[in-house]
N, CA, C and O atoms as a Tripos MOL2 file, in Angstrom:
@<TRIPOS>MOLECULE
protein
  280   279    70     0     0
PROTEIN
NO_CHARGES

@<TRIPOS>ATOM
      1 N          -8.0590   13.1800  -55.6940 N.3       1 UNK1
      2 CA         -9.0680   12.7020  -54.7700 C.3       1 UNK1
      3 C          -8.7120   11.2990  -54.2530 C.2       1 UNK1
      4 O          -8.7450   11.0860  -53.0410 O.2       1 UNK1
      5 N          -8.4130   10.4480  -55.0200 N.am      2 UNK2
      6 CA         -8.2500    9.2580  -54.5340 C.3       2 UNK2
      7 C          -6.3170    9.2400  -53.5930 C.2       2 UNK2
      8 O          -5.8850    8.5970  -52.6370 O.2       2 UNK2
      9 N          -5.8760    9.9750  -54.2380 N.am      3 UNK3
     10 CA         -4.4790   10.1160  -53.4260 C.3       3 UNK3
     11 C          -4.6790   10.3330  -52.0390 C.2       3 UNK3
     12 O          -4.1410    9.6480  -51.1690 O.2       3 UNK3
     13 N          -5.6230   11.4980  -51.7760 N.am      4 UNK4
     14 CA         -6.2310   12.2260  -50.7120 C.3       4 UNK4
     15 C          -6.9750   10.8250  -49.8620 C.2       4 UNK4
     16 O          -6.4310   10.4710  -48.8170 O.2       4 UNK4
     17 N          -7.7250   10.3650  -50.1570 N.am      5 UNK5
     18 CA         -8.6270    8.8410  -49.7850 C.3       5 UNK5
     19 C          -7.2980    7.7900  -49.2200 C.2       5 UNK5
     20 O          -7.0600    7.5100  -48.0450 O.2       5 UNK5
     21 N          -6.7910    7.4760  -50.0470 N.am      6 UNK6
     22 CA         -5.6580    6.4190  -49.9370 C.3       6 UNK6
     23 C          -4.7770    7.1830  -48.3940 C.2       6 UNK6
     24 O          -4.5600    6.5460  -47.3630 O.2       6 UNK6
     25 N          -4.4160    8.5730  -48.6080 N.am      7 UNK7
     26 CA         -3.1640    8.9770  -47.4740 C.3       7 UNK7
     27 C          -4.0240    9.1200  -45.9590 C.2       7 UNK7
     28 O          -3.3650    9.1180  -44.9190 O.2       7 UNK7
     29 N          -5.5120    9.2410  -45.9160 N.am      8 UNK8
     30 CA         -5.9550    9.7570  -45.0390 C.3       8 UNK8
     31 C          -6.2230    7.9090  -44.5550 C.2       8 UNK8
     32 O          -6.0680    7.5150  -43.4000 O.2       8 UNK8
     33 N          -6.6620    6.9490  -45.7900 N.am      9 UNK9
     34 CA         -6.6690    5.2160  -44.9700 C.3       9 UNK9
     35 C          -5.3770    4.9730  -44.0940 C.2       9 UNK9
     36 O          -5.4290    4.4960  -42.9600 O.2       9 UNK9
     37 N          -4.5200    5.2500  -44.5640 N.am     10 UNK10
     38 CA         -2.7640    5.0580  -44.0890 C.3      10 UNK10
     39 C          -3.0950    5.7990  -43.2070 C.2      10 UNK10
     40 O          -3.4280    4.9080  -42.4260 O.2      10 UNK10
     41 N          -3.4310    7.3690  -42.2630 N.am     11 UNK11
     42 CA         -2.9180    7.6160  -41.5830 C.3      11 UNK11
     43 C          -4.3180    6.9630  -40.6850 C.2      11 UNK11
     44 O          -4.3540    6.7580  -39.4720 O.2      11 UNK11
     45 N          -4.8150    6.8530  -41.1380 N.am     12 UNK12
     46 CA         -6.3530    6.3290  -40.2760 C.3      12 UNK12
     47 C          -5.7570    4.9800  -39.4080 C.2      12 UNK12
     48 O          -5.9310    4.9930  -38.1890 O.2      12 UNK12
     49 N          -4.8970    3.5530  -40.1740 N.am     13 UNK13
     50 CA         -4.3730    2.9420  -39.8120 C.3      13 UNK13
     51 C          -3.2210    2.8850  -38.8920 C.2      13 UNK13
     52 O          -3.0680    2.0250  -38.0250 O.2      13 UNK13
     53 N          -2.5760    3.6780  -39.0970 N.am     14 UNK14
     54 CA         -1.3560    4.0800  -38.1740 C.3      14 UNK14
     55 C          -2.3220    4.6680  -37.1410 C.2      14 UNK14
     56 O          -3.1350    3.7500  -37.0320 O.2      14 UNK14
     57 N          -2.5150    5.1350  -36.7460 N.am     15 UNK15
     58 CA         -3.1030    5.9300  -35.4390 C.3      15 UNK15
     59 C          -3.9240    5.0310  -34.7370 C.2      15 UNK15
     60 O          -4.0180    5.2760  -33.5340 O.2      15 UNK15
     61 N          -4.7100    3.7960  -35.2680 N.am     16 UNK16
     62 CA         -5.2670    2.8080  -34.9950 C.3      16 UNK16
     63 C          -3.8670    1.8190  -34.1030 C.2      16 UNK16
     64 O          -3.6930    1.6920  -32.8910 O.2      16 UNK16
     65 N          -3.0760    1.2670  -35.2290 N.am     17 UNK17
     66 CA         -1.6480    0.4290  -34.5740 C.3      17 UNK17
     67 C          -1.4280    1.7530  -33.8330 C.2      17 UNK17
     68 O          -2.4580    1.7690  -33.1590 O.2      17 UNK17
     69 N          -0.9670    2.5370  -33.6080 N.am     18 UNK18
     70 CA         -0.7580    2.8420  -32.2190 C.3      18 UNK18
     71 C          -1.9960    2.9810  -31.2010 C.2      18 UNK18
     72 O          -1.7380    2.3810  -30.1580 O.2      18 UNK18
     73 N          -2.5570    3.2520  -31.1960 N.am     19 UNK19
     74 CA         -3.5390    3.0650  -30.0100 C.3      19 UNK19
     75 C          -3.8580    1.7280  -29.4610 C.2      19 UNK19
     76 O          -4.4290    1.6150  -28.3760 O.2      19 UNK19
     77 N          -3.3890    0.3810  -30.4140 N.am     20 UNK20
     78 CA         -3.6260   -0.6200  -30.2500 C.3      20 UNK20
     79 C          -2.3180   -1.5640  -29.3540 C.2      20 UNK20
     80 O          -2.2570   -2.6330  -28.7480 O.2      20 UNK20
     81 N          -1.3790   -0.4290  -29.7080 N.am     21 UNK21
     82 CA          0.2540   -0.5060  -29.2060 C.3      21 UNK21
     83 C           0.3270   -0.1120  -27.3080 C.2      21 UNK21
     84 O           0.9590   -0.6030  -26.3720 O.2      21 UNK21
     85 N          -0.8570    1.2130  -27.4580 N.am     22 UNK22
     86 CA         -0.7230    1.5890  -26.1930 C.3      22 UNK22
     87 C          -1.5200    0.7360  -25.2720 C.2      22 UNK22
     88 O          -1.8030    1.2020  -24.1680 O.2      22 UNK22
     89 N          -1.7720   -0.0290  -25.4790 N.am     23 UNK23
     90 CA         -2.7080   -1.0690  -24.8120 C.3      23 UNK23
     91 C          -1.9430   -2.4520  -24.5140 C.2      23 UNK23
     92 O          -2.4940   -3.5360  -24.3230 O.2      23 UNK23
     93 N          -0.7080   -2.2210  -24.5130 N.am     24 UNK24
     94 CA         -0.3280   -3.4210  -24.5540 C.3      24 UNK24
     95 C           0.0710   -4.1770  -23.2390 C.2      24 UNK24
     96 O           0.1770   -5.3880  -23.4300 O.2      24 UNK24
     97 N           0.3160   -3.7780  -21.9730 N.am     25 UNK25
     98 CA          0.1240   -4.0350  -20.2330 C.3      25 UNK25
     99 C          -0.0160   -2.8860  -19.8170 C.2      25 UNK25
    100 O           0.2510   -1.7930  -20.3160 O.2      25 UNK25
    101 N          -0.8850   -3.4890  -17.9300 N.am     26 UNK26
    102 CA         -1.1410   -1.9800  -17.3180 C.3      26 UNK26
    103 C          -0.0750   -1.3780  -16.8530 C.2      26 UNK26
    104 O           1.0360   -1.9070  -16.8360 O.2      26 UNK26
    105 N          -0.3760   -0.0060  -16.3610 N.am     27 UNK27
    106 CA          0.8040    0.8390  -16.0650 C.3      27 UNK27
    107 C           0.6700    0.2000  -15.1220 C.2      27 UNK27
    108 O           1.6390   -0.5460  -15.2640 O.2      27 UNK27
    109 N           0.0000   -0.2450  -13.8300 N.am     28 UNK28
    110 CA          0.5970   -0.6210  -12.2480 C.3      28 UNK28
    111 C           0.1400   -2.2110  -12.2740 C.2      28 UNK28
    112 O          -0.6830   -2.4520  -13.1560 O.2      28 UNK28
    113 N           0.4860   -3.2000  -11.5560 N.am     29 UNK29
    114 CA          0.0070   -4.5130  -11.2020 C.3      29 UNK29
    115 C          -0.7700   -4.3140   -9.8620 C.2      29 UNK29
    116 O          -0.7910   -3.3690   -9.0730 O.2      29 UNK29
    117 N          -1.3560   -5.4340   -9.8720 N.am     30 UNK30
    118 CA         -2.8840   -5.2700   -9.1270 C.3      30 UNK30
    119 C          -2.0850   -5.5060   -7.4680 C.2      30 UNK30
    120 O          -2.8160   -5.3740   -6.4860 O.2      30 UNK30
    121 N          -0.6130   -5.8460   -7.2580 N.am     31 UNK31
    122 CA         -0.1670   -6.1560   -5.4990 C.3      31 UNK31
    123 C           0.0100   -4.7220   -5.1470 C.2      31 UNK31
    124 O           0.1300   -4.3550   -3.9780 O.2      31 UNK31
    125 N           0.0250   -3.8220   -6.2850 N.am     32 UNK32
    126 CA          0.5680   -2.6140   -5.0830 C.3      32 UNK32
    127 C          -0.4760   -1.8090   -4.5330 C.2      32 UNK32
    128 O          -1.5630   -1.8400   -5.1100 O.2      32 UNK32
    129 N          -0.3100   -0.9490   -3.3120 N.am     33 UNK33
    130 CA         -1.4100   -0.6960   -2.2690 C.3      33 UNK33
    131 C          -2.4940    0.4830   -3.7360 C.2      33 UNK33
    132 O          -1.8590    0.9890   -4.6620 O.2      33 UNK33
    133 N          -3.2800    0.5860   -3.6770 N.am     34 UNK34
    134 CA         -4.2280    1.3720   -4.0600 C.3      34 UNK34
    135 C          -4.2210    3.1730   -4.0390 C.2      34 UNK34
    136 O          -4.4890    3.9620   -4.9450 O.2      34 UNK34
    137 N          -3.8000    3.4160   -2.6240 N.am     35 UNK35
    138 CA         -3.6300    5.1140   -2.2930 C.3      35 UNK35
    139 C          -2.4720    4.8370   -1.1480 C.2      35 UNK35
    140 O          -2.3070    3.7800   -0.5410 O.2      35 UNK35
    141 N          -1.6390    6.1790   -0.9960 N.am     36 UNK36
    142 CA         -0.8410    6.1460   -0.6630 C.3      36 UNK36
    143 C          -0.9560    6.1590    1.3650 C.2      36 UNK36
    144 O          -0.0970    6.7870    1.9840 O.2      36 UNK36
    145 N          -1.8580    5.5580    1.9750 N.am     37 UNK37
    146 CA         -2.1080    5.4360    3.2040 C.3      37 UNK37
    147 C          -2.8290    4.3850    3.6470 C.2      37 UNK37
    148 O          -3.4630    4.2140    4.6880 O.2      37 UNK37
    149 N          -2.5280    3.3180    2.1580 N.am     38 UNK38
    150 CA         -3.1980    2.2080    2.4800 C.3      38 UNK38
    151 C          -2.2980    1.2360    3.6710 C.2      38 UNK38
    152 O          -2.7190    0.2990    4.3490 O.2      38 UNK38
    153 N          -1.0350    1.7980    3.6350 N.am     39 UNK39
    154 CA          0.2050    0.4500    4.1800 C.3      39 UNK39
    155 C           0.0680    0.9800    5.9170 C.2      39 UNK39
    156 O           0.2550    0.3070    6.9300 O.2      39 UNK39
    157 N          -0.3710    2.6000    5.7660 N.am     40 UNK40
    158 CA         -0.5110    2.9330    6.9810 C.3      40 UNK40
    159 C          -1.5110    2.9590    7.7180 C.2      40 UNK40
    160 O          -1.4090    3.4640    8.8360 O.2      40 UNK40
    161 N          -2.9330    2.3280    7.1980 N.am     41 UNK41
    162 CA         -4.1770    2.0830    7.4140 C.3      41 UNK41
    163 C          -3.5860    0.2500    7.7500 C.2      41 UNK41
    164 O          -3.6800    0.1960    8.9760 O.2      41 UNK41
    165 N          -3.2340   -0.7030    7.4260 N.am     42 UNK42
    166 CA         -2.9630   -1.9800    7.5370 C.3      42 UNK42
    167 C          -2.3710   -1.9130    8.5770 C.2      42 UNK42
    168 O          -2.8440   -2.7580    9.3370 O.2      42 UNK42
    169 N          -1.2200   -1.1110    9.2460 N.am     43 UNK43
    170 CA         -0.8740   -1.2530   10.0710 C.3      43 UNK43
    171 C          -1.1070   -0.4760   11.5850 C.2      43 UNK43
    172 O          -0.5470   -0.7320   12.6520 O.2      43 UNK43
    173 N          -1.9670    0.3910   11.3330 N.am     44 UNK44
    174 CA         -2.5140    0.6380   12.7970 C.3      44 UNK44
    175 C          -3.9480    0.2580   13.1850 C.2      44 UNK44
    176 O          -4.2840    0.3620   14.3650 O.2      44 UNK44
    177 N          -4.8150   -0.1790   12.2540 N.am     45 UNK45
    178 CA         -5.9660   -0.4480   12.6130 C.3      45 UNK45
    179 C          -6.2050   -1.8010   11.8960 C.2      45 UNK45
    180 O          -6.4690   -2.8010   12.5630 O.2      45 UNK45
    181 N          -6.1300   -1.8380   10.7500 N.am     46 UNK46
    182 CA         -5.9150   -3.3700    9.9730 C.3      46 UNK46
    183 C          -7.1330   -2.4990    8.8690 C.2      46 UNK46
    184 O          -7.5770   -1.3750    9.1060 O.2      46 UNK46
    185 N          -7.3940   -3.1200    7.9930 N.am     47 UNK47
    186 CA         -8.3100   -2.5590    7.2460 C.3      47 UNK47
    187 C          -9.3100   -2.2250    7.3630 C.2      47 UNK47
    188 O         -10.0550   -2.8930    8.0790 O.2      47 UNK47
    189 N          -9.9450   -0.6890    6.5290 N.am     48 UNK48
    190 CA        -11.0130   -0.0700    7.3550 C.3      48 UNK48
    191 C         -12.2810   -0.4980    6.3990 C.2      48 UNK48
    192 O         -12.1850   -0.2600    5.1950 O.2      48 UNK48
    193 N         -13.4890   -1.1390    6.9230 N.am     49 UNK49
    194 CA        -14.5700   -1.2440    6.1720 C.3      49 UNK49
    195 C         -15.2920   -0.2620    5.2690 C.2      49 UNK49
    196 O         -15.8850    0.6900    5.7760 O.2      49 UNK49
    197 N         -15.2690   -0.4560    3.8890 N.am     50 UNK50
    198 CA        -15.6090    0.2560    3.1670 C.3      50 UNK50
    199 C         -17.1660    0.9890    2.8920 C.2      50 UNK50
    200 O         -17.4200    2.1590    2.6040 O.2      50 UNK50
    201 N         -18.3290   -0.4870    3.1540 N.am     51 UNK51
    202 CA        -19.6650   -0.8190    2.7080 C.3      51 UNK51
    203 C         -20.0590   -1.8310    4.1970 C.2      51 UNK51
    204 O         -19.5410   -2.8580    4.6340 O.2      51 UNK51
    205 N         -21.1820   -1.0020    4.6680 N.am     52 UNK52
    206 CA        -22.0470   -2.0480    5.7770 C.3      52 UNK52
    207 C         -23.4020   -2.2790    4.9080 C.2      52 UNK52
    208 O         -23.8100   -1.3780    4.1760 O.2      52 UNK52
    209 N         -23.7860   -2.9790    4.9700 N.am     53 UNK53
    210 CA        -24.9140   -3.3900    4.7280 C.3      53 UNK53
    211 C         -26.0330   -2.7600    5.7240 C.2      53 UNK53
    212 O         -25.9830   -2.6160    6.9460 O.2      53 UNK53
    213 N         -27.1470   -2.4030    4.7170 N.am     54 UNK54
    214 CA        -28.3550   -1.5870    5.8190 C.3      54 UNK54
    215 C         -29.4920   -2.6140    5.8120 C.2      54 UNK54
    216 O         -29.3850   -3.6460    5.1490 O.2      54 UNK54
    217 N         -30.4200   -2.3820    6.4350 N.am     55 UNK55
    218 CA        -31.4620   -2.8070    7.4460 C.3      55 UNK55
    219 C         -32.1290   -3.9150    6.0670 C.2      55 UNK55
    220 O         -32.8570   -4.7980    6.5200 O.2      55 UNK55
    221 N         -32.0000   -3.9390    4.9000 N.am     56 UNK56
    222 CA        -32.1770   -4.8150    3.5940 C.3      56 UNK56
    223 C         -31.2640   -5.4410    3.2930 C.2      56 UNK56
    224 O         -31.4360   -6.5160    2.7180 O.2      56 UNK56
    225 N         -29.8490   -4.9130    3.6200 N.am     57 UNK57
    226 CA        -28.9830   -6.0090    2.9330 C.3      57 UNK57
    227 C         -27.9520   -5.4190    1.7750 C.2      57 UNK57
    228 O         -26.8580   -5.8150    1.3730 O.2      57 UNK57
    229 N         -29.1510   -3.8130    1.2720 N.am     58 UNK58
    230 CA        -27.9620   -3.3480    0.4630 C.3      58 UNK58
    231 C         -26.5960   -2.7510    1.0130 C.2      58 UNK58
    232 O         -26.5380   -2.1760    2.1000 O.2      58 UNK58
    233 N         -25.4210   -2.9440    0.1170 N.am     59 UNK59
    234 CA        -24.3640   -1.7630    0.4190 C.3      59 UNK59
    235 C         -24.5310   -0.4860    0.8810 C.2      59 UNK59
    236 O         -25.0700    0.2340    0.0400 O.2      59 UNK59
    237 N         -24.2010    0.1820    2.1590 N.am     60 UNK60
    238 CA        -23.9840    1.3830    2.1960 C.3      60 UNK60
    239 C         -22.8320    1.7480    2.6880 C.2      60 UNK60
    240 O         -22.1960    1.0100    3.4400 O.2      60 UNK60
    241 N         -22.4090    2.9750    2.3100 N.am     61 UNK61
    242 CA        -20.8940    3.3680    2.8150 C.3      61 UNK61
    243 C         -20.8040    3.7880    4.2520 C.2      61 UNK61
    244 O         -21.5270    4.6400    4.7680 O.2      61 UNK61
    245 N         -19.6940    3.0050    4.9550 N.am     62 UNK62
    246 CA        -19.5900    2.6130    5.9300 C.3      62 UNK62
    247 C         -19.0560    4.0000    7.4510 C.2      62 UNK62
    248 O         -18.4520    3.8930    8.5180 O.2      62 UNK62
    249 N         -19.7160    5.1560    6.6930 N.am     63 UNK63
    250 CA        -19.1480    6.6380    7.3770 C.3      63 UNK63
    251 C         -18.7040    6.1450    9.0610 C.2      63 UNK63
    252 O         -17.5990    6.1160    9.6020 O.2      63 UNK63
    253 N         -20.0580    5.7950    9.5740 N.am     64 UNK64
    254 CA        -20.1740    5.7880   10.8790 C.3      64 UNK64
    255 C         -18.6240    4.5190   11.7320 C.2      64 UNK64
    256 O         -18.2820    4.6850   12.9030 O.2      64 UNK64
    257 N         -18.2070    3.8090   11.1500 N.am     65 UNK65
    258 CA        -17.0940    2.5010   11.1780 C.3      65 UNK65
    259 C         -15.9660    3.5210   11.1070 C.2      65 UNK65
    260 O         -15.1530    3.8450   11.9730 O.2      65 UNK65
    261 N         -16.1360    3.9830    9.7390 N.am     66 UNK66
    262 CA        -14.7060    5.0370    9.0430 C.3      66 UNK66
    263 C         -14.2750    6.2220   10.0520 C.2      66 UNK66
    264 O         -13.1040    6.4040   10.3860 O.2      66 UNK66
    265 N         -15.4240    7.0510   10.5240 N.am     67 UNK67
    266 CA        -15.2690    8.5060   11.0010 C.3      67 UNK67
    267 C         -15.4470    8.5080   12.3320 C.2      67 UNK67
    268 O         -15.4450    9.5860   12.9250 O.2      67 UNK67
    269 N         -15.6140    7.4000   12.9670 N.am     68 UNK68
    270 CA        -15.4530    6.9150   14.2870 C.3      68 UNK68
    271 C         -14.5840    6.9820   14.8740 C.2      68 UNK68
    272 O         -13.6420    6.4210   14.3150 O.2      68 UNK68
    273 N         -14.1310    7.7680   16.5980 N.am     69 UNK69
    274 CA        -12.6890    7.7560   17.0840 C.3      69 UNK69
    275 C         -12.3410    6.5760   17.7460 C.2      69 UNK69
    276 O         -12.9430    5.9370   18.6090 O.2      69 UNK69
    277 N         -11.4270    6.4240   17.2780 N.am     70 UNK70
    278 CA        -11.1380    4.7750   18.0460 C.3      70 UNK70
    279 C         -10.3770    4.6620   19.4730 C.2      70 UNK70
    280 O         -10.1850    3.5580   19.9850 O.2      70 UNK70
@<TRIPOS>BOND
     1     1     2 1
     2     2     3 1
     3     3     4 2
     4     3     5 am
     5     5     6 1
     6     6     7 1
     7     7     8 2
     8     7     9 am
     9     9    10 1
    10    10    11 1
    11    11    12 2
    12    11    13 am
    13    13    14 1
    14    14    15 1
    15    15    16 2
    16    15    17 am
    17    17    18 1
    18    18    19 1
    19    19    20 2
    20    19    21 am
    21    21    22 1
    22    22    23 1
    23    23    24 2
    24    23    25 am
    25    25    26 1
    26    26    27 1
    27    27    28 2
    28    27    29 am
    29    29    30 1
    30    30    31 1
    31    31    32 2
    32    31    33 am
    33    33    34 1
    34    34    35 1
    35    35    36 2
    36    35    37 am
    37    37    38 1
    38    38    39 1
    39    39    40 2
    40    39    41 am
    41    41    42 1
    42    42    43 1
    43    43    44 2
    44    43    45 am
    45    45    46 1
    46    46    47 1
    47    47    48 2
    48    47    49 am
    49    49    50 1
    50    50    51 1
    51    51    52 2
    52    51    53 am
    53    53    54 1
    54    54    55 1
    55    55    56 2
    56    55    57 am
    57    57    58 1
    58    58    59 1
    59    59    60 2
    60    59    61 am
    61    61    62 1
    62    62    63 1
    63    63    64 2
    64    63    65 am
    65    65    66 1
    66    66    67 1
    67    67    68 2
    68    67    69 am
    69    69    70 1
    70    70    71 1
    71    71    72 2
    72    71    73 am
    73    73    74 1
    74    74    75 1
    75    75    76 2
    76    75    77 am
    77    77    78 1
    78    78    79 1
    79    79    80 2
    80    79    81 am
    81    81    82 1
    82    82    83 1
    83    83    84 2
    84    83    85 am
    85    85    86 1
    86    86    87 1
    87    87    88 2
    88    87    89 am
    89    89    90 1
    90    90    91 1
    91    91    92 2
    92    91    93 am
    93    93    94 1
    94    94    95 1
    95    95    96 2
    96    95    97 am
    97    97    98 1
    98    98    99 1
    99    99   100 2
   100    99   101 am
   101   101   102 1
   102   102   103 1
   103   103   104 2
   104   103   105 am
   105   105   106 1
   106   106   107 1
   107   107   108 2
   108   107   109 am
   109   109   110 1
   110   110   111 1
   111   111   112 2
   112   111   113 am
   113   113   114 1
   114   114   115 1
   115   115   116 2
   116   115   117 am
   117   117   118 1
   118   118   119 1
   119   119   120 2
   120   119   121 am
   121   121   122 1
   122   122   123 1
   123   123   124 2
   124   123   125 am
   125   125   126 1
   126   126   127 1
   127   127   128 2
   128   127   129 am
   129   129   130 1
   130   130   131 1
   131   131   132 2
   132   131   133 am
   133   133   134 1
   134   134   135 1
   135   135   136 2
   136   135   137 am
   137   137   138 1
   138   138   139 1
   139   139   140 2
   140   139   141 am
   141   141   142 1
   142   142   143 1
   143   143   144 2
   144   143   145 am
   145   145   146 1
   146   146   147 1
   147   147   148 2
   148   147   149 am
   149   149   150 1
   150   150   151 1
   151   151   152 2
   152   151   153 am
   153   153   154 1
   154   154   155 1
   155   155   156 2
   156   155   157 am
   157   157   158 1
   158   158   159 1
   159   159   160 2
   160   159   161 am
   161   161   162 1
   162   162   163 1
   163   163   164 2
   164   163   165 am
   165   165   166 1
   166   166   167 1
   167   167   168 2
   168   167   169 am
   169   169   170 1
   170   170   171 1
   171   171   172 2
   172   171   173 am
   173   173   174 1
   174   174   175 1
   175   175   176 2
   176   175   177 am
   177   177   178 1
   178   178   179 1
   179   179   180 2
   180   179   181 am
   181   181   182 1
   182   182   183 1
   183   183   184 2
   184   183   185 am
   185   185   186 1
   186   186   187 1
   187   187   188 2
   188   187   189 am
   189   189   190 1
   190   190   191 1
   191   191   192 2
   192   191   193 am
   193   193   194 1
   194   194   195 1
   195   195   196 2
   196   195   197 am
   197   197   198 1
   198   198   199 1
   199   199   200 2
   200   199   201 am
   201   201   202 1
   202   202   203 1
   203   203   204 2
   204   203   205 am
   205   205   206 1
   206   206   207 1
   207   207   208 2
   208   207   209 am
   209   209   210 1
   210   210   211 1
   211   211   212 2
   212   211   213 am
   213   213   214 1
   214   214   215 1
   215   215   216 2
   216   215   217 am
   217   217   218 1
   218   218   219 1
   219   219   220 2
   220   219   221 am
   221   221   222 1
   222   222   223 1
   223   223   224 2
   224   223   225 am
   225   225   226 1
   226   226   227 1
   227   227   228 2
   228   227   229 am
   229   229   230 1
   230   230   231 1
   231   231   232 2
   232   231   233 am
   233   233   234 1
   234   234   235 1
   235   235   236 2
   236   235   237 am
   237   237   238 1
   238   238   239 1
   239   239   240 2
   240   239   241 am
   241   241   242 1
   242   242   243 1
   243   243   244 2
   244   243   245 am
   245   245   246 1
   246   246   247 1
   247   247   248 2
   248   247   249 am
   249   249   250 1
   250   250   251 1
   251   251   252 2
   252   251   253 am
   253   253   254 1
   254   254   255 1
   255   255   256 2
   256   255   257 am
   257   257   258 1
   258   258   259 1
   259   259   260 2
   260   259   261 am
   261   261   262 1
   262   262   263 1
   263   263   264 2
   264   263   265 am
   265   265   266 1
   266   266   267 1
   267   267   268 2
   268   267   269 am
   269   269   270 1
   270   270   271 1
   271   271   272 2
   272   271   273 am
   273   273   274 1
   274   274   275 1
   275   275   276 2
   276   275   277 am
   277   277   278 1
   278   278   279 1
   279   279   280 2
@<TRIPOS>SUBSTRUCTURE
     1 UNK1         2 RESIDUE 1 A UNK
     2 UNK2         6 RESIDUE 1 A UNK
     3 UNK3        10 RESIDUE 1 A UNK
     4 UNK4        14 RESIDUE 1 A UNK
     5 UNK5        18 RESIDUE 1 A UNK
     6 UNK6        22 RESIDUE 1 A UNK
     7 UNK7        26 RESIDUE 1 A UNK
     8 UNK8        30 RESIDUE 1 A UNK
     9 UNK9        34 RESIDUE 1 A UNK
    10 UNK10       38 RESIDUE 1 A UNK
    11 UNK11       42 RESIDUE 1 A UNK
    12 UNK12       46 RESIDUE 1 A UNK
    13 UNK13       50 RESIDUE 1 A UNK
    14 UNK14       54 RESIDUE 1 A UNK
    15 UNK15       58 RESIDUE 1 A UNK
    16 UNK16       62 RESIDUE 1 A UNK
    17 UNK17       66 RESIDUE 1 A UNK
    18 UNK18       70 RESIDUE 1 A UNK
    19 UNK19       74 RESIDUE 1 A UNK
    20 UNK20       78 RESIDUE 1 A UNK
    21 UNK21       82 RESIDUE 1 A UNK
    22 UNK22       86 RESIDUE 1 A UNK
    23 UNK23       90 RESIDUE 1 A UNK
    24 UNK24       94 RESIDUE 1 A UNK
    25 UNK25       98 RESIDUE 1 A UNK
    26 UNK26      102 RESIDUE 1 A UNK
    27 UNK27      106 RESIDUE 1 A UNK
    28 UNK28      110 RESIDUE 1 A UNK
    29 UNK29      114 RESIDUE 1 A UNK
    30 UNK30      118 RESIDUE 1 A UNK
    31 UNK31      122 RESIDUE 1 A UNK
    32 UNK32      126 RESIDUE 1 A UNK
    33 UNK33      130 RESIDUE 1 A UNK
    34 UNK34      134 RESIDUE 1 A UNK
    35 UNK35      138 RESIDUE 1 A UNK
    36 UNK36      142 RESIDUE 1 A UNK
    37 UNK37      146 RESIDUE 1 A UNK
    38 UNK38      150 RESIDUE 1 A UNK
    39 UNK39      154 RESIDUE 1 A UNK
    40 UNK40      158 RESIDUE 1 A UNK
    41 UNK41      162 RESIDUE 1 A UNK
    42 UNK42      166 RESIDUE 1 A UNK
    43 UNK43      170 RESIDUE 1 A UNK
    44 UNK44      174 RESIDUE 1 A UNK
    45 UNK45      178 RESIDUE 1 A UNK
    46 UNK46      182 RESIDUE 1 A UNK
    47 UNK47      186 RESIDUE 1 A UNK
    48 UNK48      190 RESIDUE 1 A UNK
    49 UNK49      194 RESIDUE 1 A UNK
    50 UNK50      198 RESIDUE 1 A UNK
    51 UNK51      202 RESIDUE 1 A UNK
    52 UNK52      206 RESIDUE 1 A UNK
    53 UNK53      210 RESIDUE 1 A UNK
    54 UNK54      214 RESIDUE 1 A UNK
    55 UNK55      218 RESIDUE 1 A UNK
    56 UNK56      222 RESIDUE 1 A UNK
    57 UNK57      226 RESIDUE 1 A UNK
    58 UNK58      230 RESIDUE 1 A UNK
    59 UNK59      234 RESIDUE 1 A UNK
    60 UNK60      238 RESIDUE 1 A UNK
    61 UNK61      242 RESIDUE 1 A UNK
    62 UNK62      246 RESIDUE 1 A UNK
    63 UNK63      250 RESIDUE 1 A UNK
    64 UNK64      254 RESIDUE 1 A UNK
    65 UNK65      258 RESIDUE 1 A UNK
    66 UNK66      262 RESIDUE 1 A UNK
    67 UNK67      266 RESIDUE 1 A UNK
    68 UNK68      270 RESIDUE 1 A UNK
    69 UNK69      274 RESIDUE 1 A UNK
    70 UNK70      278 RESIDUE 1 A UNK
């Protein structure tokens, strides 16, 4: 019983150091574009508004800006 106790702390720990291992930098840095049509959104229109603000002030998503023919 206690062998059993002791091997299951050890593996309890190891699985801990690694999960603590996989955390160690992000997979991407924060300069590169977001989705892959962001570089082509910058360069024909310049960036597209995400959130307008409504008749209060809150955020709303900006369909009518976005889905608009230009």
């Amino acid at each position: 019983m206690k062998v059993m106790r002791t091997t299951l702390l050890i593996l309890g720990l190891l699985l801990t150091l690694l999960g603590l291992g996989g955390c160690y930098r992000p997979l991407f840095t924060e300069d590169l574009p977001r989705h892959q049509y962001l570089e082509y959104d910058q360069a024909r229109n310049g960036m597209q508004p995400t959130e307008d603000p409504d008749v209060f002030g809150n955020p709303q998503p900006a369909l009518r800006r976005r889905l608009d023919p230009q």
